[in-house]
Steps between C-alpha positions, in 0.01 A plus 500: 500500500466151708620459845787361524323242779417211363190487737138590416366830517403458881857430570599815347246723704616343775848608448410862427239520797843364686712731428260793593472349817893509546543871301642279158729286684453109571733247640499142306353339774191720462470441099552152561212493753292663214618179243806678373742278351885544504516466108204820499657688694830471314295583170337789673868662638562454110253622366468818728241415692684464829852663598693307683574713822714305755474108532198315521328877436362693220312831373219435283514763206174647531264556809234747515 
């Protein structure tokens, strides 16, 4: 299935290697710094990809 980020594949790694960094769970100002748009991450909260957890925070669905 495709990412829900509309980014290349180097924005999505950089996501994922994120969120291990921070145990699944980025702010938007750090997916922004990574090139995460507003409209991506509302497709990715959609989609499943990220749960929104408290404001301006989310929980990515799968870290390893």
């Amino acid at each position: 299935m495709p990412s829900p980020l509309s980014g290349d594949h180097r924005q999505v790694h950089d996501v994922e290697a994120l969120a291990r960094q921070h145990w699944g769970v980025v702010s938007r100002r750090q997916l922004a710094g990574v090139g995460v748009t507003d409209a991506d991450v509302a497709r990715a909260v959609r989609a499943g990809s990220l749960e929104r957890v408290r404001r301006g925070w989310f929980a990515t669905a799968h870290v390893d």
